[in-house]
C-alpha positions as a Markdown table, in Angstrom:
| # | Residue | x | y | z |
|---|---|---|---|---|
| 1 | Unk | -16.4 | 12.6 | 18.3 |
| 2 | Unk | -20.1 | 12.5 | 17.0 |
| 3 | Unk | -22.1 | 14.7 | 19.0 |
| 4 | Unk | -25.6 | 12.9 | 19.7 |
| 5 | Unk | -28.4 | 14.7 | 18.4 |
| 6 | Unk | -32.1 | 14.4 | 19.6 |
| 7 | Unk | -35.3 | 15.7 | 20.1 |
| 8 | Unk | -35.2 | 17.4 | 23.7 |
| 9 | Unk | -39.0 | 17.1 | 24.1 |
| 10 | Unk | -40.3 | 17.2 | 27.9 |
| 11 | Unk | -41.5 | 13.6 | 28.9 |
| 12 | Unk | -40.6 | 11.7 | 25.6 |
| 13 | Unk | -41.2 | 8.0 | 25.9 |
| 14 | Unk | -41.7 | 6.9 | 22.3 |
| 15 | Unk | -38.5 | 4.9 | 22.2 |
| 16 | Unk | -38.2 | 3.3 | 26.5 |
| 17 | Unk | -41.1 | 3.8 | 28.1 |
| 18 | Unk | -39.5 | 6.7 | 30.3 |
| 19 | Unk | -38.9 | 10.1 | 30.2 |
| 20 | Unk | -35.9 | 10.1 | 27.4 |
| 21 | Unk | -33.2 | 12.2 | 28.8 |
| 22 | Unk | -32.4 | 15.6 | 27.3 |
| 23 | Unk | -29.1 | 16.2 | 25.7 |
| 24 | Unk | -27.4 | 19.6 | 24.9 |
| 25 | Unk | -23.5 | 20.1 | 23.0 |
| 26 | Unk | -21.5 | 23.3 | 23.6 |
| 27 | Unk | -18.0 | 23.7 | 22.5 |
| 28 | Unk | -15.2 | 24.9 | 24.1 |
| 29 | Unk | -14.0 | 28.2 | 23.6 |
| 30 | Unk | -11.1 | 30.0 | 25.5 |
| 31 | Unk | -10.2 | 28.4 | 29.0 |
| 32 | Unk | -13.8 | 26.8 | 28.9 |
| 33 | Unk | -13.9 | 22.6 | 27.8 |
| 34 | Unk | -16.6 | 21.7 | 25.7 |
| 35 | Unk | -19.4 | 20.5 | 27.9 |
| 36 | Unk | -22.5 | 18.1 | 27.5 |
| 37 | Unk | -25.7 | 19.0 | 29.7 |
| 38 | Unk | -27.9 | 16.2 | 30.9 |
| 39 | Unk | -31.7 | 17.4 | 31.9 |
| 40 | Unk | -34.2 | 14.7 | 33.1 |
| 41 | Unk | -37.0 | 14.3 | 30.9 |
| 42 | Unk | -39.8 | 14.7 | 33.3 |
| 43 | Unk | -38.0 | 17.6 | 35.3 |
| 44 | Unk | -35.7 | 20.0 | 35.0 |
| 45 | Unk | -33.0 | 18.6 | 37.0 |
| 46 | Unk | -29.1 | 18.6 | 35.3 |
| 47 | Unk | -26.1 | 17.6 | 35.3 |
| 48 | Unk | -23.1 | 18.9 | 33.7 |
| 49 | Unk | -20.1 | 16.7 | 32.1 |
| 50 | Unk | -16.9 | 19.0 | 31.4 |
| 51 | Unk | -14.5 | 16.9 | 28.8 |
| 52 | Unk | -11.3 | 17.5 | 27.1 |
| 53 | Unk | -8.5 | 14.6 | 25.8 |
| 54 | Unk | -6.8 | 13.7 | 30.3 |
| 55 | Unk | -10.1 | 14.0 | 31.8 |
| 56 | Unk | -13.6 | 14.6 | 32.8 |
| 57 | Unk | -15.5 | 16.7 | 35.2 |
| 58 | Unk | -18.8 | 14.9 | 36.1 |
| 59 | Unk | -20.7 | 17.9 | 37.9 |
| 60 | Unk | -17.9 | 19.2 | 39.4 |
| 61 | Unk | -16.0 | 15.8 | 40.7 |
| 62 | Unk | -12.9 | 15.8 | 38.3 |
| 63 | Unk | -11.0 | 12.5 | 37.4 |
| 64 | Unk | -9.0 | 10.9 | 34.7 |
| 65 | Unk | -10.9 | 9.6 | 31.8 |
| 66 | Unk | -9.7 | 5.8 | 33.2 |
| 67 | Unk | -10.6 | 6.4 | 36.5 |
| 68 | Unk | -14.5 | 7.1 | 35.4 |
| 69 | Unk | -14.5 | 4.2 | 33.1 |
| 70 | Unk | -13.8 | 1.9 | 36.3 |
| 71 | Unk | -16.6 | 3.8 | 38.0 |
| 72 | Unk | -19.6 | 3.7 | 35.2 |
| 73 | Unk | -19.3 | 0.9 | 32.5 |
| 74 | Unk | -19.5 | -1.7 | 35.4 |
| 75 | Unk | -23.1 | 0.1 | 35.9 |
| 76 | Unk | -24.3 | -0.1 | 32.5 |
| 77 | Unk | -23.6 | -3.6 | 31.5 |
């Protein structure tokens, strides 16, 4: 998987016209799944996406990888 890379500047909007959102990448180690971390551009509000190959954990609702693509790609086309 190619992990998206990106500035992370507070209130970015060279490329939209809105705050760009903030992305962060840690991997798993141990018992912990790799994790991506979502911050609002203008704020510091997050939100925390736990993956591994079943399933996700969208902060802290867990659900079969399936079961979120049913939920979210009807919102973003």
């Amino acid at each position: 998987m190619k992990i998206l890379k990106r500035k992370n500047k507070i209130y970015n909007t060279e490329r939209f016209g809105q705050p760009e959102i903030r992305v962060y990448h840690k991997k798993g180690y141990g018992k912990k799944s790799p994790r991506y971390l979502l911050k609002c551009g203008c704020c510091n509000e997050k939100l925390e996406i736990y993956y591994d190959k079943t399933g996700l954990e969208i902060n802290g609702v867990n659900g079969s990888i399936d079961d979120w693509r049913e939920i979210l790609l009807p919102l973003l086309q």
